[in-house]
N, C-alpha and C positions, 0 to 999 in steps of 0.2 A: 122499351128496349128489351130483346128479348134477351135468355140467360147466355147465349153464344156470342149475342154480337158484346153484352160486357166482357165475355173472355177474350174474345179479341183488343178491345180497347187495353187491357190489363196486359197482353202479351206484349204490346208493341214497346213501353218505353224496358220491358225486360229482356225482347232481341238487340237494340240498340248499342251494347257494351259488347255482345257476342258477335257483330259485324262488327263493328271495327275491329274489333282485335282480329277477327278474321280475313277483314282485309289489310291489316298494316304488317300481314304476313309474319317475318319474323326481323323485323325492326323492335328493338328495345327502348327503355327509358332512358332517356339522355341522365348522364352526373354532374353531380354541380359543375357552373361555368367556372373554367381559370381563374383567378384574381385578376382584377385590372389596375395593373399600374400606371402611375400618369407623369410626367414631366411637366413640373408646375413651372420651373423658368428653366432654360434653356434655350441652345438657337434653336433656329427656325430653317427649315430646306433649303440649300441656297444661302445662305448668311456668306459672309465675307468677313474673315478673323484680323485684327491692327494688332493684338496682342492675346500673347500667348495664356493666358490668363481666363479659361472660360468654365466659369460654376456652374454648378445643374443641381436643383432641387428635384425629388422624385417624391410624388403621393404614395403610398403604397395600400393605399385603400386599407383592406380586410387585411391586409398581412401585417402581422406586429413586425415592428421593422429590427426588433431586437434579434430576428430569427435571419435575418439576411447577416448572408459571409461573407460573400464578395460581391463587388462588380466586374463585370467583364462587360470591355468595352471591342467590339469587332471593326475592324478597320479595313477598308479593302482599297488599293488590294494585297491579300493573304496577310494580317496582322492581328491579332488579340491579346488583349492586354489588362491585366488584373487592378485594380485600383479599389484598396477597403471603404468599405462605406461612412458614414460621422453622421451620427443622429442628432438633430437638434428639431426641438418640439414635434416629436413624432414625425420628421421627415427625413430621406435620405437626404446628404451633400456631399458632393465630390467635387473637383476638378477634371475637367474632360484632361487626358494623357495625352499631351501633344509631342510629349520628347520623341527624340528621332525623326519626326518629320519635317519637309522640306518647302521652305519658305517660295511660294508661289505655285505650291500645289494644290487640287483638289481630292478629295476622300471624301468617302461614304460611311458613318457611323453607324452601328448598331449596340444597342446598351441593352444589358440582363443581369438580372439580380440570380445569384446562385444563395439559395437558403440552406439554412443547416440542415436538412432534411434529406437536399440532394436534388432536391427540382431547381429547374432552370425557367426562371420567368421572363417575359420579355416585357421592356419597359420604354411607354411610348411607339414611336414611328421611327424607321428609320432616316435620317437625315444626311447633304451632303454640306462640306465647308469649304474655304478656299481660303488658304494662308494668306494672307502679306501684309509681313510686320514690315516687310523695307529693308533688311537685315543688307549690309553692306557687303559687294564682293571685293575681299581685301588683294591687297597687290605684293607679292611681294618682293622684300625687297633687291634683292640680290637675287635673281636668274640661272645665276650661274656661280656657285658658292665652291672655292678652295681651300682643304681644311685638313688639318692631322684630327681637330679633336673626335674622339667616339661619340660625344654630346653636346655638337653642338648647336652654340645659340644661333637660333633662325628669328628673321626680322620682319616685319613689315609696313608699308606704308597707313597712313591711316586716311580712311576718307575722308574726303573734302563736306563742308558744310551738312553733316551728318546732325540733326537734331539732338540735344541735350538727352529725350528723354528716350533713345535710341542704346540702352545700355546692352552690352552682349559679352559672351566672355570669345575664348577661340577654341576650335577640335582641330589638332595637327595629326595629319597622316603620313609615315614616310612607308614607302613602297607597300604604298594599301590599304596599311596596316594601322590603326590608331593608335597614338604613342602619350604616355600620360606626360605632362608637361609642368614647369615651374612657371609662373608668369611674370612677363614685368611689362607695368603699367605706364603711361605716358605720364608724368605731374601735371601735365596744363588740364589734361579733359579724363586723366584715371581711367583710360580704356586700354586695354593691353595692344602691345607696339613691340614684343617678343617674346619666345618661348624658347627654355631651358628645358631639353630631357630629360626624365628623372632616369633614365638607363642607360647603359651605354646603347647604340642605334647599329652599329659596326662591332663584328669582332677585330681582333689586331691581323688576322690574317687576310682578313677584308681588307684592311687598309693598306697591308703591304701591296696587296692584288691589283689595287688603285681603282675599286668600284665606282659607281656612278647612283646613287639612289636618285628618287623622284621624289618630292613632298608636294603637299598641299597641303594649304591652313583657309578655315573658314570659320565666318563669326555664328555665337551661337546664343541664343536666346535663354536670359536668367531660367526659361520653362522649358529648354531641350529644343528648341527648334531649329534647323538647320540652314546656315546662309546660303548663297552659292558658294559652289566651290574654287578656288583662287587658281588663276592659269598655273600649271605645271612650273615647276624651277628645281633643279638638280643640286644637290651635294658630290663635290667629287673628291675623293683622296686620291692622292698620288703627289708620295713621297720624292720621286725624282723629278720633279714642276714644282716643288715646297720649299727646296734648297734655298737657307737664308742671302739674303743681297746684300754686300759689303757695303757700306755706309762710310766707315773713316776707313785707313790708314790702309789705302789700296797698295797693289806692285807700281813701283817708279814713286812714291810717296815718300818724301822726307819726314821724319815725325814731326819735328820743329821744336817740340814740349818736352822736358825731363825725363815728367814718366805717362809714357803714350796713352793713350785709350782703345781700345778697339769697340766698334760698333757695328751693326748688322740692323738688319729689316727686322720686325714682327713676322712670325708664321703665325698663321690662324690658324689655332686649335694645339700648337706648343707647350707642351708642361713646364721646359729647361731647356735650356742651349748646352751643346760640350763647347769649350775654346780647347782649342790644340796649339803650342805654340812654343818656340825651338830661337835658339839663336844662332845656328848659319846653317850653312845647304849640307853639310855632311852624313850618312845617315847615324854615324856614331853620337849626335848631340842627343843631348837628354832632350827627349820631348813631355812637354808638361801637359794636361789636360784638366782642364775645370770646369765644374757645373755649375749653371749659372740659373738663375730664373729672369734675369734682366735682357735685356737686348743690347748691352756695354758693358765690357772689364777694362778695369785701371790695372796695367801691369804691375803687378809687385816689385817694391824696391830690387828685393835681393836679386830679381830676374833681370831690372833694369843693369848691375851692377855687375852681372856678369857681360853685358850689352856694351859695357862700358871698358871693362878690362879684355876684350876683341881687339881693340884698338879705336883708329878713327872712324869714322863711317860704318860700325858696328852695323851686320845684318839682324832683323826681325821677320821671322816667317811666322805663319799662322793660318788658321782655317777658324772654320764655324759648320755646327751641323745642329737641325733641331730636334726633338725628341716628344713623343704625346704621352698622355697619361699610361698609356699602355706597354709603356718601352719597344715604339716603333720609331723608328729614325731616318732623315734624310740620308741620300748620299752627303758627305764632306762638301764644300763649298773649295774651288780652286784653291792652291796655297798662294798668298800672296805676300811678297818681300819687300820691306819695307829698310829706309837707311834711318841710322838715329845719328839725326845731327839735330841739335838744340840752339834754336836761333830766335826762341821766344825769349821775350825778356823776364825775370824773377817778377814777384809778384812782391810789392815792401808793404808793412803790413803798417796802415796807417793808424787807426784807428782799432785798439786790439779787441777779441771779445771783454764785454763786461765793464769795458770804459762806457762814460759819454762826455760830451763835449757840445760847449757851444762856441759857434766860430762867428765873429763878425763882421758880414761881407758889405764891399764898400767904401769908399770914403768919405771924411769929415768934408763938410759942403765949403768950408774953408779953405782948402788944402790946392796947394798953386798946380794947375795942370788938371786937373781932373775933367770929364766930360759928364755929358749932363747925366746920362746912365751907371753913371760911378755911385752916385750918391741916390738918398741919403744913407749912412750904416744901414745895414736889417740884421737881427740876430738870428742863426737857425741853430737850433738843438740839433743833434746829431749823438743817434746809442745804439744805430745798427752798425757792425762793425765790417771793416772793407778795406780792402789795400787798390794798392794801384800802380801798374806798370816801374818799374826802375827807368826805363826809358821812353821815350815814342818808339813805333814799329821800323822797322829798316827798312831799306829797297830789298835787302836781301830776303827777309821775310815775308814781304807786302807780293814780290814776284811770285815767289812758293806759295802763298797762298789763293793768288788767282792762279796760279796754272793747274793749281785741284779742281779749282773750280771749275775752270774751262775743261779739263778731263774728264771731269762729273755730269756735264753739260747744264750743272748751278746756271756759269758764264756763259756769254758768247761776245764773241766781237761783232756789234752789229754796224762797226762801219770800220773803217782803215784803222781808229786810233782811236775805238771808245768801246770801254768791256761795259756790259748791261749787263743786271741779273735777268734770269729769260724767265722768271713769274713773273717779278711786276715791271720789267723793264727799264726800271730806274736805271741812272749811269751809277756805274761802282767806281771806274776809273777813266782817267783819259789820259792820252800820250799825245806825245806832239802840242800843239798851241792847244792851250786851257782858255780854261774862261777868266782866268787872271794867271799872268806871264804864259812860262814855257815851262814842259815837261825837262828836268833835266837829268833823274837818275834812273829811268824805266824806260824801257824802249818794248815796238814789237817786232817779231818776227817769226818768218815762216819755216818750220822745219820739216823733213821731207817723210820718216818715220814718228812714229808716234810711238810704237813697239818695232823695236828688229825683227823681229819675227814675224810682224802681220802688217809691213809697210802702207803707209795713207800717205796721199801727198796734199797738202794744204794745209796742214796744220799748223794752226796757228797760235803762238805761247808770247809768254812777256819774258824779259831779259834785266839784268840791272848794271849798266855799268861798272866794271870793275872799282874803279874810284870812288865810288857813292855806295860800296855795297853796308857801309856801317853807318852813315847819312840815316837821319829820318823822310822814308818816303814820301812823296807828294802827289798831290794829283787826283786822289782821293776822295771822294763823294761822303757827304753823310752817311748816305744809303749803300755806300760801300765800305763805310765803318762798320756798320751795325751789322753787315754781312760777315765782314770778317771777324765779330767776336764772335755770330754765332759757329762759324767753321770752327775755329779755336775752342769752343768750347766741346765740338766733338771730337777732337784729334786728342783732348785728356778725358773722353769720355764724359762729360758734364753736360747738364741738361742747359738747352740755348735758353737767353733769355725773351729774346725777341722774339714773336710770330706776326705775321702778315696776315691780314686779313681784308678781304675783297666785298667793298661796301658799292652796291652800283659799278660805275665807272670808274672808281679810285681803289687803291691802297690806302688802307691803316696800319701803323704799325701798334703793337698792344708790346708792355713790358711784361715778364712772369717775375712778380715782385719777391718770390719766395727762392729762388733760382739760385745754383751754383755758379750757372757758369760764367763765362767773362761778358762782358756791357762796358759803354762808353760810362765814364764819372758824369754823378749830376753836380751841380755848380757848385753846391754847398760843399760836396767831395774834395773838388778841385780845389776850393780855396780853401779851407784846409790845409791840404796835402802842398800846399804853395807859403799857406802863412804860416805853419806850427813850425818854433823856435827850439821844442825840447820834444823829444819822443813824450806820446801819451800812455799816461797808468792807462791799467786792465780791470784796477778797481774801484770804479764808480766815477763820479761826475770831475772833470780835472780843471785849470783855469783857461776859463775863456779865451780864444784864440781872435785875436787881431789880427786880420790877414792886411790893409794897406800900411805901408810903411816907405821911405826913400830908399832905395840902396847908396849902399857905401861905395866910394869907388873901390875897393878891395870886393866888395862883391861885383860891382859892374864888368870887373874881369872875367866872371866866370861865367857873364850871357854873349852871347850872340846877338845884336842890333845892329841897326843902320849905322855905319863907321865903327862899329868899335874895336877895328885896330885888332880882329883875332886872325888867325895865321890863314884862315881860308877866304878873308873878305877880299872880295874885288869890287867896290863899290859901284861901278860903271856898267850896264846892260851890256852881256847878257848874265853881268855876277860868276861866271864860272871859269875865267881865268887863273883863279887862282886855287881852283878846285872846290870852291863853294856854290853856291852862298851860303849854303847851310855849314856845319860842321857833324862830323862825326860825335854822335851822341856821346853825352857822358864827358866825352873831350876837355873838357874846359873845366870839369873837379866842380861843379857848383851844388853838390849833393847836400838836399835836405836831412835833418834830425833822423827821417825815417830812410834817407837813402835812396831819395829818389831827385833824380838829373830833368837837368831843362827842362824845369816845369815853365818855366820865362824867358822869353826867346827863343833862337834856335826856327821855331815853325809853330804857329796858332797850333790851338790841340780841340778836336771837334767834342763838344758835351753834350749829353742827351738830353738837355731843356732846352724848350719853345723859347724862342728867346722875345723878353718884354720890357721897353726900353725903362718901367717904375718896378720894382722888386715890389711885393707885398709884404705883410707881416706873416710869413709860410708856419705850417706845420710840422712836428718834429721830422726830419730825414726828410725835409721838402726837396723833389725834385721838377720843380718848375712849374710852368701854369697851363692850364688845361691845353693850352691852345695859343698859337703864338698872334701878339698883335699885326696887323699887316702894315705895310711899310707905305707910301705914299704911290707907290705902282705896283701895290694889293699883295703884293710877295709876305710869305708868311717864310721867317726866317730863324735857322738851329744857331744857338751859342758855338764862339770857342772863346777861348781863355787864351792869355799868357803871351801876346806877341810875338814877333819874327824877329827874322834875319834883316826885314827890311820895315823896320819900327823904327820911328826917330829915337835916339836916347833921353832926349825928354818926354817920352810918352811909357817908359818901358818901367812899370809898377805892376804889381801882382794885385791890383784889381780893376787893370782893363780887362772890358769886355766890346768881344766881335760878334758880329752876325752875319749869316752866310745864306742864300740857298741850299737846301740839303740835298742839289744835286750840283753844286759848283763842285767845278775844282779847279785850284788855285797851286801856284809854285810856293806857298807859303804856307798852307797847312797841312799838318800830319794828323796821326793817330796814335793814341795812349787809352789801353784799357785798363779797364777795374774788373772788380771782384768781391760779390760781395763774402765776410768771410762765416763759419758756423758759428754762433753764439755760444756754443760750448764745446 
């Protein structure tokens, strides 16, 4: 080789660095590559979310993960969202942010780590998900809601056959707008069932304005996620549609009671009621007004007592208006005039607070006359304290209080000569032929006004023969006893004892055992209030009361039975020639220790126990047994007490016992209520 071609050989691998670089022009050296971040568990593209609940682990390679500030997670569409990072064994962990979004959606994630440095790295691939936890669309419940309050409580239904592990709380919107809320949970399944505003929602001149808001309530996932949203349903105020609805002691209303009560409707969303109330139409009477937070005031004696010094038939005017937290108030409710005539009988106070007593109902198996249901003794304790009627109710009474009824539309006459109540249909009364004899101190008939001023023709009212107007009524249904204590207990403003309750096809009736107001006696009551010889102490247990006994014939004088020779018997159908067959209550002076009349004879008195031909050994203040035995053609049958007008004189002792349908009615049985009374 000669010395040229080795310089050539020598040249070539030293042009070699001098072309490229001459041809890679002016392209530069690449800088290190970005770090690669990796999603060690997470979803996957596509994934399908049941719960709100989704962790992501991230590698972060070469980057100390101590240096990472945030994550930012990109949502689209248009959403980014910060969520700090949690190191555990040199990894990141978060929870993917799903709050605010909506259950049966899809989105497109993108995740980056922002380091303290200020670089923005991206971490993994972007992925999409798609919600569906299931999250229920609630219902809710009221549509269309009428309301003074500025906060109020909104309700709603809860869904059906909704999985256990379906837990969610709710986000309430009123007009748009998200409203923080107080919640209240169901006790059976602890999932919320209403929401309480924590603000007022309305100002007060909104409500005067009578606005209309729109809400919507939807469930929302322990992780923020959003149900659907629940069909529209309105709030509306408007104070002139709020006006409270008189309840007792309407215009054309006799009081009947001492000292009256007045009663009104519930307004929704009410702080207080005023009562306004004057004793005659002149505008010079003092008018009184009072604030109430109840929905019934018992008139004040002193009020009563100028009611009284009027004269007879003393006028009662009155109104009601409601008021919300914000001192916004309805218009006044009509004035309505009421007459005070008192035709309820006293209440005698049997059994005073703080006594107790045991009574033994019954008689000795020995004892000539008795039937099989009489015996054997049963003792019942008895230390809740209660009175009971001075008399049975009157025709005069018994009239007035079904023609409230029938004004109220309670009643109706669903045929010529039978008042039904129009819930459950039951008879309350009947006129004309009963179901044992004949009506003889109630009649009906049709009068032509109802109001002078606003003439109806048909209407139809009850009447009570002059003759009979102080008579114990007849005719009378169980179910129209129990009706008329609970009217009576509103006409003194007292809370009813009884409620109806609609089980399938039938009526129940349920007692409220804590209750003020008037109720028929249970048997233990009655015999009692029939066998005690001396008034009972008030303090502590007194001597056991023996209620069978014979009467004297000095007592026999003072009942009403079959022949016994008193000034109104006509022993011969139809009994009423002589202006009986009952007598005029009280009539005949046979007043017990506590002052109460014909408890024995006169007219059976309906009791509020099942009636079951073996007494048990009951519990203290036993009121009879669950359920009555049925009879041999399946009739389940109500007690009375105390015999008639047409009881043989050998049958006529204070511990017979009768049994009835509790929708008979009969020309021999009346009504006497109780009461029970305050312990203290």
């Amino acid at each position: 080789m000669t010395n040229g071609q080795r310089s050539g050989v020598w040249l070539v691998p030293c042009l070699i660095p001098l072309l490229l670089l001459f041809f890679g022009g002016c392209r530069t050296i690449p800088e290190d590559p970005a770090p690669v971040v990796v999603i060690v568990e997470g979803p996957s593209d596509g994934d399908v979310l049941h719960t709100d609940e989704r962790p992501i682990r991230l590698d972060t390679g070469l980057i100390d993960p101590a240096t990472v500030e945030m994550i930012l997670v990109r949502i689209e569409p248009g959403d980014e969202r910060e969520t700090p990072p949690r190191v555990v064994g040199g990894e990141i962990h978060f929870n993917l942010p799903l709050e605010g979004l909506e259950d049966g959606g899809t989105y497109r994630f993108e995740i980056f780590l922002r380091l303290r440095d200020g670089r923005i790295i991206a971490a993994g691939e972007p992925f999409s998900l798609t919600l569906q936890l299931g999250l229920p669309r609630l219902e809710p419940r009221e549509q269309d809601m009428l309301t003074l309050d500025p906060r109020p409580r909104l309700t709603w239904l809860l869904p059906e056959e909704l999985p256990e592990e379906h837990a969610y709380t709710v986000q309430l919107s009123v007009r748009g707008e998200t409203v923080p809320v107080e919640l209240d949970h169901s006790p059976e399944t602890t999932r919320p069932v209403a929401a309480l505003p924590r603000r007022d929602i309305v100002t007060a001149e909104d409500v005067r304005r009578g606005v209309v808001l729109p809400w919507h309530v939807r469930a929302v996932s322990p992780g923020g996620v959003l149900g659907p949203l629940s069909p529209t349903a309105v709030i509306r105020y408007d104070p002139e549609g709020s006006i409270p609805e008189v309840r007792s002691a309407r215009t054309g209303d006799l009081t009947l009671v001492a000292r009256p009560g007045l009663s009104w409707s519930t307004v929704a969303g009410a702080d207080r009621y005023a009562v306004e109330y004057r004793t005659g139409p002149s505008p010079d009477d003092e008018v009184i007004t009072w604030a109430t937070g109840e929905t019934s005031y018992r008139l004040p004696l002193e009020f009563m007592e100028r009611v009284i010094a009027a004269g007879h038939d003393g006028e009662i005017r009155w109104r009601v208006r409601a008021e919300n937290s914000q001192g916004v108030s309805t218009p006044w409710s009509a004035e309505h005039v009421l007459v005070h005539r008192v035709l309820a009988p006293l209440i005698a106070t049997v059994l005073p607070p703080g006594g107790a007593v045991s009574v033994v109902m019954g008689a000795p198996s020995a004892s000539p006359g008795v039937r099989a249901n009489e015996v054997p003794p049963v003792e019942v304790r008895i230390d809740r304290p209660f009175g009971i009627a001075r008399t049975p109710l009157t025709s005069e009474i018994v009239a007035e209080l079904i023609n409230q009824g029938l004004r109220r539309e309670e009643l109706v006459f669903s045929e010529e000569d039978v008042v039904r109540d129009a819930l459950t249909g039951h008879t309350v009364l009947a006129l004309g032929v009963l179901d044992f004899g004949q009506q003889f101190g109630l009649f009906g008939y049709e009068r032509e006004t109802e109001d002078d001023e606003a003439p109806e023709s048909g209407v139809r009212r009850i009447g009570f023969h002059p003759e009979y107007r102080s008579h114990p009524a007849v005719g009378v249904s169980w179910y129209g006893a129990s009706w008329m204590m609970n009217h009576l207990s509103r006409l003194e403003a007292r809370n009813p004892v009884y409620r109806w309750v609609r089980e399938n096809d039938t009526w129940r009736i349920e007692m409220e055992g804590d209750s003020d107001g008037y109720r028929l006696p249970t048997e233990a009551e009655w015999a009692l209030a029939a066998g005690q010889r001396e008034r009972l102490r008030p303090d502590g247990e007194n001597v056991p009361v023996e209620v069978y006994r014979v009467f004297s014939s000095r007592e026999l004088r003072g009942i009403n039975y079959l022949r016994s020779g008193d000034a109104w018997e006509d022993p011969e159908p139809p009994y009423t020639r002589a202006g009986g067959p009952t007598n005029p209550v009280g009539a005949l002076g046979n007043a017990t220790p506590a002052g109460v009349y014909d408890l024995v004879g006169n007219v059976w008195e309906w009791i509020w126990d099942w009636y079951h031909p073996e007494r048990q050994s009951p519990e203290d203040n036993y009121s009879g047994p669950p359920r009555a035995l049925p009879d041999i053609y399946g009739r389940e049958m109500r007690l009375v007490r105390g015999g008639a007008w047409n009881t043989p004189g050998g049958e006529i002792r204070p511990t017979m016992r009768g049994a009835f349908s509790p929708s008979a009615t009969s020309h021999s049985i009346g009504v006497r209520p109780a009461r029970t009374l305050p312990r203290d």
